[in-house]
C-alpha positions in Angstrom: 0.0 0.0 0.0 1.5 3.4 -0.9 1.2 6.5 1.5 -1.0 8.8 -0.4 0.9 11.8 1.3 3.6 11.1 -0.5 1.9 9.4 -4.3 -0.2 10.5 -6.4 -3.7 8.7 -7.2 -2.8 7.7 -10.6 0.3 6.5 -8.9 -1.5 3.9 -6.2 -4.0 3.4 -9.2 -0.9 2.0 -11.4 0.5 0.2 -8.3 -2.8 -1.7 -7.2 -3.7 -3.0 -10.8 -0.3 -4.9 -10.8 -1.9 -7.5 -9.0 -6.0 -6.8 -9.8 -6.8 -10.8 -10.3 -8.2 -11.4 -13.9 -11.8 -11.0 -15.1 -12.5 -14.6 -14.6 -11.1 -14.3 -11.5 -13.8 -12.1 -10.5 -16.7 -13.8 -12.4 -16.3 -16.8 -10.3 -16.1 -14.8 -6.8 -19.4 -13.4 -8.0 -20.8 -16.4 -8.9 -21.2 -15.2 -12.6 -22.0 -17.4 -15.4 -19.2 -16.8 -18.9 -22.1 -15.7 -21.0 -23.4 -12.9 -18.8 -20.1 -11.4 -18.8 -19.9 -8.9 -21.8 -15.6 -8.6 -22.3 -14.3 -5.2 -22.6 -10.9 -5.6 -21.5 -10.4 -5.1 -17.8 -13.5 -3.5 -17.8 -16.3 -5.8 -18.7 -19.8 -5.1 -18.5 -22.5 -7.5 -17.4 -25.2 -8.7 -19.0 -28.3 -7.4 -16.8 -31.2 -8.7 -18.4 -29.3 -12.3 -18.2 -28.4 -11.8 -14.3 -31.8 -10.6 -13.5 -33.4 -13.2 -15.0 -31.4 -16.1 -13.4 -31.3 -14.1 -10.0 -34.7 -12.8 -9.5 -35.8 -15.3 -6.3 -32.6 -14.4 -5.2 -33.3 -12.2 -1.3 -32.3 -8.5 -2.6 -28.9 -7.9 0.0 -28.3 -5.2 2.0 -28.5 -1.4 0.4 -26.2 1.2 1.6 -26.5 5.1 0.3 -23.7 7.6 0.9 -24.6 11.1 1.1 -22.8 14.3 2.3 -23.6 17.6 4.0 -23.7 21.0 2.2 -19.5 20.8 0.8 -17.0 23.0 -0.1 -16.3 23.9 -3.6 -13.4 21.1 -3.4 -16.1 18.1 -2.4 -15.9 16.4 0.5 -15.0 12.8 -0.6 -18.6 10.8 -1.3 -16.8 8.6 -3.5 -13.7 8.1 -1.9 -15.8 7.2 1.3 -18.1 5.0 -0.9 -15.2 3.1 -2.1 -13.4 3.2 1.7 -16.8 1.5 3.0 -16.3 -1.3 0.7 -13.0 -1.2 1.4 -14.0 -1.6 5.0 -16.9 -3.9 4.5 -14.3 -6.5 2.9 -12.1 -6.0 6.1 -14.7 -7.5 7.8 -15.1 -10.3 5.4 -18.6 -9.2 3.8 -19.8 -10.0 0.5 -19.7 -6.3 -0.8 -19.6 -4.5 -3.8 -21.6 -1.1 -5.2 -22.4 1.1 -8.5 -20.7 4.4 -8.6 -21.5 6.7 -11.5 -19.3 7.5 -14.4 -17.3 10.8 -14.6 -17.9 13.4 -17.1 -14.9 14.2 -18.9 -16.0 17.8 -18.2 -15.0 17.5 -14.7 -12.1 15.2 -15.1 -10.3 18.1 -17.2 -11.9 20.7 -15.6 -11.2 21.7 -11.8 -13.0 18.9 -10.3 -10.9 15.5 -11.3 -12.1 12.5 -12.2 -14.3 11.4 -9.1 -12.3 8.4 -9.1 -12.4 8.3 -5.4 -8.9 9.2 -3.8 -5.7 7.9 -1.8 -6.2 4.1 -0.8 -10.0 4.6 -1.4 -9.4 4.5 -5.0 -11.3 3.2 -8.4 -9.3 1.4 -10.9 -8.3 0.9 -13.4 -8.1 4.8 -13.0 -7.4 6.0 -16.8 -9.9 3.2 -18.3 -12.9 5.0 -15.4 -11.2 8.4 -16.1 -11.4 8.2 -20.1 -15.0 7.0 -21.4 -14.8 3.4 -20.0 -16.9 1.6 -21.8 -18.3 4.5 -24.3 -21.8 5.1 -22.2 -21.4 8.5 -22.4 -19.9 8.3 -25.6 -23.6 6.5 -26.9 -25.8 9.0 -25.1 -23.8 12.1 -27.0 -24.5 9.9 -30.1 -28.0 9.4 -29.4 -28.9 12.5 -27.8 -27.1 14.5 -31.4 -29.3 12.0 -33.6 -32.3 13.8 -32.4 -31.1 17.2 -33.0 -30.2 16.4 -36.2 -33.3 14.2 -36.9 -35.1 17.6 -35.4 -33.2 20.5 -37.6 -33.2 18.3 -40.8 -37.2 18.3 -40.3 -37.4 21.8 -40.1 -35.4 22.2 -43.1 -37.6 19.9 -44.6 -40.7 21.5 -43.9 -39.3 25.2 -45.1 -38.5 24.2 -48.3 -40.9 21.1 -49.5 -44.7 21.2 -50.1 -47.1 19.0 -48.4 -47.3 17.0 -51.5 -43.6 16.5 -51.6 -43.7 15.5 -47.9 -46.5 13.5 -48.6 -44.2 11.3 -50.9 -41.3 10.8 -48.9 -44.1 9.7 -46.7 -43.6 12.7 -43.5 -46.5 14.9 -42.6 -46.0 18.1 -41.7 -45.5 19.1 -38.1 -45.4 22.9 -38.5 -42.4 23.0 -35.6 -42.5 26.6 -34.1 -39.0 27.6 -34.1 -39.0 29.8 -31.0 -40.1 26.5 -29.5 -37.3 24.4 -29.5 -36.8 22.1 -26.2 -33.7 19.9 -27.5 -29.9 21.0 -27.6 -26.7 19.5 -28.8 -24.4 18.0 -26.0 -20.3 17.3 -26.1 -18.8 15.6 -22.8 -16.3 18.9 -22.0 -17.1 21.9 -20.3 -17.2 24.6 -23.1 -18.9 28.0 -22.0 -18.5 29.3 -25.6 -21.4 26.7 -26.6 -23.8 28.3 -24.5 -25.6 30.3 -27.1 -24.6 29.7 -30.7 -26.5 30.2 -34.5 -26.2 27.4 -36.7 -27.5 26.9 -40.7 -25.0 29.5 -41.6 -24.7 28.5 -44.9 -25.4 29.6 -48.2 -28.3 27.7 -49.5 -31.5 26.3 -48.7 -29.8 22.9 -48.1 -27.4 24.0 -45.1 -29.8 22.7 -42.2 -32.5 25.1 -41.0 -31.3 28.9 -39.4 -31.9 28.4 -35.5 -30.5 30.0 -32.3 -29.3 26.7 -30.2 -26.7 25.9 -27.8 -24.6 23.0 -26.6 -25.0 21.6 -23.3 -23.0 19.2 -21.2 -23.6 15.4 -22.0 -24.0 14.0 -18.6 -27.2 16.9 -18.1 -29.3 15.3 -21.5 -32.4 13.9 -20.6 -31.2 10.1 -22.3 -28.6 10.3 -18.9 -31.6 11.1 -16.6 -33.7 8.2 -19.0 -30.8 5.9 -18.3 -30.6 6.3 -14.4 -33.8 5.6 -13.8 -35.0 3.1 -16.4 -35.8 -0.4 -15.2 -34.6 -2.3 -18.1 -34.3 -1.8 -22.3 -38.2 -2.0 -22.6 -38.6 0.8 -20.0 -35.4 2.8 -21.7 -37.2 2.2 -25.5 -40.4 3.7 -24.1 -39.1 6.6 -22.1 -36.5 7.7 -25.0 -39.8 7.8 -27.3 -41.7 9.9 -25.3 -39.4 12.7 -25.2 -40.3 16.3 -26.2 -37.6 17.7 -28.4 -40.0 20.7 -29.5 -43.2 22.4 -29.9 -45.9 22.6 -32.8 -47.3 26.5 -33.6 -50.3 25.2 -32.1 -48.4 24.2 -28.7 -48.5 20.5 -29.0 -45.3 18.4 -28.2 -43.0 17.3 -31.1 -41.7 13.8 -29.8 -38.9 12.0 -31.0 -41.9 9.5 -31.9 -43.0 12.5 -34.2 -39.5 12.5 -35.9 -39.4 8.7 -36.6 -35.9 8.9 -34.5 -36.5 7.2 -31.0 -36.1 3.8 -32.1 -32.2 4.6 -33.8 -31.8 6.7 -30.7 -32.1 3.3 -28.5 -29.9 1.3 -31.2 -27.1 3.7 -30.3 -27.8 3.4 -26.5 -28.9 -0.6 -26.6 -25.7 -1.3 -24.6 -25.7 1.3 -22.2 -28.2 -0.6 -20.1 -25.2 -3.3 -18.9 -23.1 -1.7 -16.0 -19.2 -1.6 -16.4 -17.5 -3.7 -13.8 -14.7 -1.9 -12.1 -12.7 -2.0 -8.3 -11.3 -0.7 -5.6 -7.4 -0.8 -5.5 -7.8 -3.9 -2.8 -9.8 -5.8 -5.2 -13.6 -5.8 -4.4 -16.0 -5.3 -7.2 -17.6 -2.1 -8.0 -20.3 -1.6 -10.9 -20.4 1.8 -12.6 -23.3 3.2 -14.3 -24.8 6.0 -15.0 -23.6 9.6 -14.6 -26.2 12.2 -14.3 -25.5 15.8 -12.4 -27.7 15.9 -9.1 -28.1 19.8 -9.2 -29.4 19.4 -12.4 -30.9 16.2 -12.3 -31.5 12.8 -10.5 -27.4 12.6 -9.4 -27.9 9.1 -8.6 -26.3 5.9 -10.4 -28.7 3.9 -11.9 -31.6 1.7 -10.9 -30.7 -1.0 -13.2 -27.0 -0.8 -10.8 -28.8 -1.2 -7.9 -31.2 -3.9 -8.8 -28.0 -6.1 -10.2 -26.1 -5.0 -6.6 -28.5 -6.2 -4.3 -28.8 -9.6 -6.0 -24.8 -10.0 -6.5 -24.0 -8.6 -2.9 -25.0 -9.0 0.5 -23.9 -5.1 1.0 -24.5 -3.2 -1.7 -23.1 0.5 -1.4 -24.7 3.5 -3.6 -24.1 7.4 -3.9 -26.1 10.2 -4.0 -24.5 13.6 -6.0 -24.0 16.6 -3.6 -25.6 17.2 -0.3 -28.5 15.6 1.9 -30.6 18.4 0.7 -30.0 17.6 -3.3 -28.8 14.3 -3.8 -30.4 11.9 -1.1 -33.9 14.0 -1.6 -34.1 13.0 -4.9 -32.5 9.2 -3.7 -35.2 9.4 -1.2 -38.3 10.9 -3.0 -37.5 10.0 -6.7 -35.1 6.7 -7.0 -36.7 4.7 -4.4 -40.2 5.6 -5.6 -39.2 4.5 -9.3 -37.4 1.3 -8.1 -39.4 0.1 -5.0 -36.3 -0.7 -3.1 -35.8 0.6 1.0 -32.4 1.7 1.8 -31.0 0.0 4.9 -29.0 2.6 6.1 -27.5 6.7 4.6 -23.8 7.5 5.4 -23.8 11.7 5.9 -20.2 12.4 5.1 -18.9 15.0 7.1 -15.4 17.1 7.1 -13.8 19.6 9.7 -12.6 21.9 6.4 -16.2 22.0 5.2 -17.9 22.4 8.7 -15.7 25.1 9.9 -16.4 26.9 6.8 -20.3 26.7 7.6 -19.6 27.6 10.9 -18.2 31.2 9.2 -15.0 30.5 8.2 -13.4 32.3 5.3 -14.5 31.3 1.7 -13.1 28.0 0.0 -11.7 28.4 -3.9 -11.0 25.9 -6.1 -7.4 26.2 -7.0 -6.0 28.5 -4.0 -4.4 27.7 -0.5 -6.9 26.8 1.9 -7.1 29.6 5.0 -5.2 28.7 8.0 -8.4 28.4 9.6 -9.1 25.4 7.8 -5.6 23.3 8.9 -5.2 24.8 12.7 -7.5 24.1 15.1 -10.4 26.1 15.5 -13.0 24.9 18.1 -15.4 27.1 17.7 -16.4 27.9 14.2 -16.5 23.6 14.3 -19.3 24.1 16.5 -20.6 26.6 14.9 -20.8 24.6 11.8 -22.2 21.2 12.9 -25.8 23.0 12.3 -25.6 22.1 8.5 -24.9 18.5 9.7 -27.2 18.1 12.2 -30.1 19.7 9.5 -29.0 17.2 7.0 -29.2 14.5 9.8 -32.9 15.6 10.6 -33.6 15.1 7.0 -32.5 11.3 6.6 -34.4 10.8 9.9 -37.3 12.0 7.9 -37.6 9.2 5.3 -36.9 6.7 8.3 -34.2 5.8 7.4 -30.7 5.1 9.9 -28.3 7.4 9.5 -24.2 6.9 10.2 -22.3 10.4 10.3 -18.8 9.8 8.8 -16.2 12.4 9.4 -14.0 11.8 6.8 -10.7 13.0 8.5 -7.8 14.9 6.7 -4.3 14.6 8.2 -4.7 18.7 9.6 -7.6 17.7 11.5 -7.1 17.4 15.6 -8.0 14.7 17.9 -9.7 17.7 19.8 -11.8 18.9 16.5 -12.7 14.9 15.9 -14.0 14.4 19.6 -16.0 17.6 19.6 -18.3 16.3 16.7 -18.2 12.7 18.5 -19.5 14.4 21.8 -22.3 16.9 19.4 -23.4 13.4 17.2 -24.1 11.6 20.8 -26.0 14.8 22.1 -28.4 14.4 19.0 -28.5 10.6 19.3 -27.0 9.9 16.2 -24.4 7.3 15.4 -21.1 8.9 14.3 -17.6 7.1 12.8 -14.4 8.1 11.8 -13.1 7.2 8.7 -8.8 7.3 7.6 -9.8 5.6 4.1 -8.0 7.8 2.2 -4.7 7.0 4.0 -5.2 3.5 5.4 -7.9 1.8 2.7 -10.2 -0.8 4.1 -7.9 -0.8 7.9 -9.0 3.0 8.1 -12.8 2.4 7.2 -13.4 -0.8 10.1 -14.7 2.0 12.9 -17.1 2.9 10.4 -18.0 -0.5 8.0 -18.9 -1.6 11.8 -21.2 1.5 12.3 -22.6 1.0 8.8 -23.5 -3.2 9.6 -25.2 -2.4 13.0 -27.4 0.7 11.7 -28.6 -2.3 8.7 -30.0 -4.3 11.2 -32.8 -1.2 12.5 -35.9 -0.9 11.0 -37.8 1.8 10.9 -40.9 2.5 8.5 -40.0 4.0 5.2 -41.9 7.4 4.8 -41.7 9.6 1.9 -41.8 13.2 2.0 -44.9 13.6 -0.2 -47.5 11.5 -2.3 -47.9 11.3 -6.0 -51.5 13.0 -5.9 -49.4 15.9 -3.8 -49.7 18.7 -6.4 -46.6 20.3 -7.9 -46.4 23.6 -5.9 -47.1 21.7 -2.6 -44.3 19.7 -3.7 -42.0 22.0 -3.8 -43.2 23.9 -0.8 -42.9 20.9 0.7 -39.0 20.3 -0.4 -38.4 24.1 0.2 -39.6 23.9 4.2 -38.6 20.6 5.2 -35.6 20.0 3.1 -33.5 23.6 3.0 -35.3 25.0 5.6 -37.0 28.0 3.9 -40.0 29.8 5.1 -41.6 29.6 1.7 -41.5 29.5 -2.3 -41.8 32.7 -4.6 -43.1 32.2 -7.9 -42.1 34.1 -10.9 -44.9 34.6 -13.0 -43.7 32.0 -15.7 -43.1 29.0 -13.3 -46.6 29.4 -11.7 -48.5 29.4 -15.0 -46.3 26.1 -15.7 -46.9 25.2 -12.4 -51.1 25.8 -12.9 -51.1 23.6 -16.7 -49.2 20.9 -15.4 -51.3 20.3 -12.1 -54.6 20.5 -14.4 -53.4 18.3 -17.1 -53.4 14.4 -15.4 -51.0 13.5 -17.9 -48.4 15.0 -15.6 -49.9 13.4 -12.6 -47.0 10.9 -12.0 -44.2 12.7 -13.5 -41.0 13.4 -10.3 -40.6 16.7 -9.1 -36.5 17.1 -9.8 -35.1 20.1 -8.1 -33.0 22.3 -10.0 -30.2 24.2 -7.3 -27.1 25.3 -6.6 -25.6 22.3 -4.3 -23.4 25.2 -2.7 -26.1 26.0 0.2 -28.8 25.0 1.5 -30.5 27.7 0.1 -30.6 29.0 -3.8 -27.8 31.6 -3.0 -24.8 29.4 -3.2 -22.9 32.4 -0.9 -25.2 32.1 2.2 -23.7 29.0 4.1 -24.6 26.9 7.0 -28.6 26.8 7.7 -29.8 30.3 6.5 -32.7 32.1 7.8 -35.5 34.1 6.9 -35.5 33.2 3.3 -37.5 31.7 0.4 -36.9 29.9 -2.6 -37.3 31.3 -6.0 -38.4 29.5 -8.9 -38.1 31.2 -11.7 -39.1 28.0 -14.6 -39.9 24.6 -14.8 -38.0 22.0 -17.3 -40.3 19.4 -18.9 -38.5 16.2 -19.7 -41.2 14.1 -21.2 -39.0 11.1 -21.0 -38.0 11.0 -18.1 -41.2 12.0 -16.6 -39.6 14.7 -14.5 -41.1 18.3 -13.8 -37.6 20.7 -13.2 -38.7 23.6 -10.8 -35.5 26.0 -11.2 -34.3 27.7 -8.0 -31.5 30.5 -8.9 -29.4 30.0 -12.0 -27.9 27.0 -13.2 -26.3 26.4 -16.4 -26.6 23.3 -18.3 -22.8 23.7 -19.8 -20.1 24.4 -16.9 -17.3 26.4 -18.0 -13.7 25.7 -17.9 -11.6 27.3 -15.7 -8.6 29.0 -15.8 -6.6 26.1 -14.2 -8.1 23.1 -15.4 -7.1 19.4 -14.6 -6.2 18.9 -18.3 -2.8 20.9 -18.1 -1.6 17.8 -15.9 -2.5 14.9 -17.9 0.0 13.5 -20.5 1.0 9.8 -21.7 4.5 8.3 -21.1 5.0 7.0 -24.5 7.6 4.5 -23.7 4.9 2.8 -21.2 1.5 4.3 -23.0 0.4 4.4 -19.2 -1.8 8.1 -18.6 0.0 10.1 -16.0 -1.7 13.2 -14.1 -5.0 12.1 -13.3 -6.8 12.9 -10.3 
């Protein structure tokens, strides 16, 4: 095991797959069958439809999510704890595995890395994980571009042929308004330039149809929100065809069904239903799948991961994106709904740096030297802090179910800073562990695998926060109260004329309710940090994603295409050509 103080992650990454056992190695321990193993190299995926089908008396195991509180702009290590539970979970001898989404390559060569995990609490193989794995998001981009193209080479069509002429290439005429247009393009890089961009430049009437469009991030298209919540490829077929990519003059929706397009669209994505097997660097088995943002969607791997975990493992570990009040809401209100499965237990990751800087310390950017506030001991803004963790823990008690408050320690913390937060989680009668994963691997995750297997033998009655006949704007009155604490929603008048057609029309009646907000505070203001007061939450819109079935209130501003920054991951990464091995990852 290499000291990650002194090695970089791409470093133990290259170390630990020196000895990562072969394929079939691992399809035995699993108790796979060769044919439901799908060979991509180290990487394989399996054959879900195959698994399910042979496993489905199986007893579903034990179902682990990990969540955080409100983080610093740096994260506060929900993967690399996921992947130290495991890690810890194996210590102990379990059967234990989990599905981790895939990275955007936005992120990985933007500021944020490859959410690989980190240290000894590490995903590999690293570059394959890193670098488009098994080309998911590669298929969605793909898929997601075939409708754009299916949509502007319609509108083209319409300009310039007659109904008769139509009529004989055997299309009718949808009349597509163009100041109507739902759909985008999507690349997998953070590219602010694409924002806002006019295409059908070109000379003649056959250069694609004038428009005003833009170009957002892959991982935020609605076939990434399809593919995380899907149930299998019958579900994925039926979702992909039901989505709106436009409106008619008249306001009806233009569907991908409209366009002739959705069945090609899940050709290109037939594969993406099969997770990608990975592991941690001491060798237990981690699926990966799905990828989706949580601030501006689900933030959840996917369903389909989860279903094949629980029958493969007898702990199966999930993550939610962001925060308690983003991420394990929708886990809580919108994943469980869709796949009927009852989590056993939620890990709140937890970290001095971000609860002192809730507490009032000085502000956290990407890119500069932390404060000295943040590596000396400071007692009291600690305290001062634990109120976003103790809000996020009232939350998870909510839903009913356990949860397990992880402080995820970093080398400046103190043994005094560590105690205090012992001492506050025992005043609020919730269990509390400390965690060294990054440094030690599965020996600095025991306190807290231990933690997690005791809080999996409670029960306590599963609640959601609302019912499906709860209309929209109680909804998200409801979410705004109980989950961030505000005293109430404001309206603009846009959203609550949305808001008014969607509760009147029963075809929305079962669609999610999918918060769109900064995961930066609690509130919409990503500035105002530990539990503000005397607020309330503006929505300002609401997305429609027909296939997903999701209803997007918008809180604040959120772009759909992050920008790159001015000291991006990307100026680190190189090969070593005598080796081909990627160096600089992170």
């Amino acid at each position: 095991m290499l000291d990650p103080v002194k090695y970089k992650d791409w470093q133990i990454a290259e170390e630990a797959e020196k000895s990562l056992p072969s394929v079939e190695e691992f399809r035995k321990r699993m108790g796979l069958l060769e044919d439901e193993i799908i060979p991509y190299g180290r990487t394989p995926k399996l054959d879900f439809i195959k698994i399910m089908e042979r496993l489905k008396d199986r007893p579903d195991g034990k179902y682990i999510e990990v969540t955080a509180i409100t983080p610093t702009p740096l994260g506060e290590g929900k993967s690399t704890t996921s992947l130290g539970l495991i890690e810890g979970l194996g210590k102990l001898g379990k059967n234990v595995g989990g599905c981790l989404r895939q990275p955007s390559g936005g992120p990985t060569m933007n500021v944020k890395g490859s959410a690989a995990g980190g240290g000894n609490a590490l995903l590999i193989p690293m570059t394959e994980f890193s670098l488009g794995l098994t080309g998911d998001i590669n298929d969605i981009m793909n898929a997601h571009n075939l409708g754009m193209v299916a949509l502007n080479a319609r509108m083209q069509h319409e300009r310039n042929y007659s109904d008769e002429r139509l009529a004989q290439a055997g299309l009718r005429r949808l009349d597509i308004d163009p100041e109507r247009i739902q759909w985008s393009f999507v690349m997998d890089f953070c590219c602010q330039a694409l924002r806002k961009m006019e295409i059908g430049l070109g000379e003649g009437k056959l250069d694609g149809y004038r428009m005003t469009t833009r170009t957002n991030i892959a991982v935020s298209s609605e076939l990434m929100a399809i593919l995380a919540v899907a149930r299998d490829l019958q579900d994925l077929r039926e979702r992909i065809g039901k989505i709106v990519l436009a409106y008619d003059r008249k306001g009806n929706p233009v569907t991908t069904e409209d366009l002739e397009v959705a069945g090609a669209m899940t050709a290109w994505m037939r594969n993406t239903i099969n997770p990608t097997l990975c592991y941690t660097v001491e060798h237990q088995p981690c699926l990966v799948h799905a990828g989706p943002f949580a601030n501006i969607a689900i933030g959840q791997s996917s369903v389909i991961g989860d279903r094949l975990g629980l029958k493969l493992f007898d702990y199966h570990v999930t993550e939610s994106g962001f925060a308690a009040d983003i991420g394990f809401e929708k886990f809580w209100n919108v994943k469980c709904r869709l796949s009927g499965l009852r989590p056993s237990c939620s890990v709140l990751v937890a970290t001095i740096r971000a609860l002192k800087m809730h507490g009032g310390g000085p502000e956290v950017v990407p890119g500069k030297e932390l404060p000295a506030e943040y590596t000396q001991e400071n007692l009291e803004l600690l305290e001062r802090g634990c109120e976003n963790l103790f809000h996020h823990v009232r939350n998870v008690k909510k839903s009913g179910i356990t949860p397990v408050v992880c402080i995820n320690r970093f080398h400046t913390d103190t043994e005094a800073e560590i105690e205090l937060v012992r001492r506050l989680c025992a005043e609020h009668d919730v269990r509390c562990a400390l965690s060294e994963h990054w440094r030690y691997g599965g020996e600095g995750a025991v306190e807290l695998a231990k933690a997690v297997v005791e809080a999996c033998e409670e029960e306590h009655p599963f609640r959601y926060l609302y019912e499906l006949d709860t209309p929209l704007t109680k909804r998200v009155e409801l979410i705004a109260k109980e989950v961030y604490g505000a005293d109430g929603v404001e309206w603009s008048e846009e959203a609550l004329e949305k808001a008014r057609r969607f509760e009147k029309d029963p075809k929305y009646a079962d669609y999610c309710t999918m918060m769109v907000k900064t995961h930066l505070s609690l509130s919409h203001d990503p500035k105002l940090k530990g539990v503000p007061k005397g607020w309330k939450l503006p929505v300002r819109d609401i997305l429609e994603y027909g296939g997903a079935r999701f209803l997007c209130p918008m809180a604040g501003s959120i772009s759909m295409m992050p920008g790159t920054g001015s000291n991006p991951a990307y100026r680190r990464v190189d090969v070593d050509t005598k080796t081909g091995h990627v160096l600089g990852l992170f």
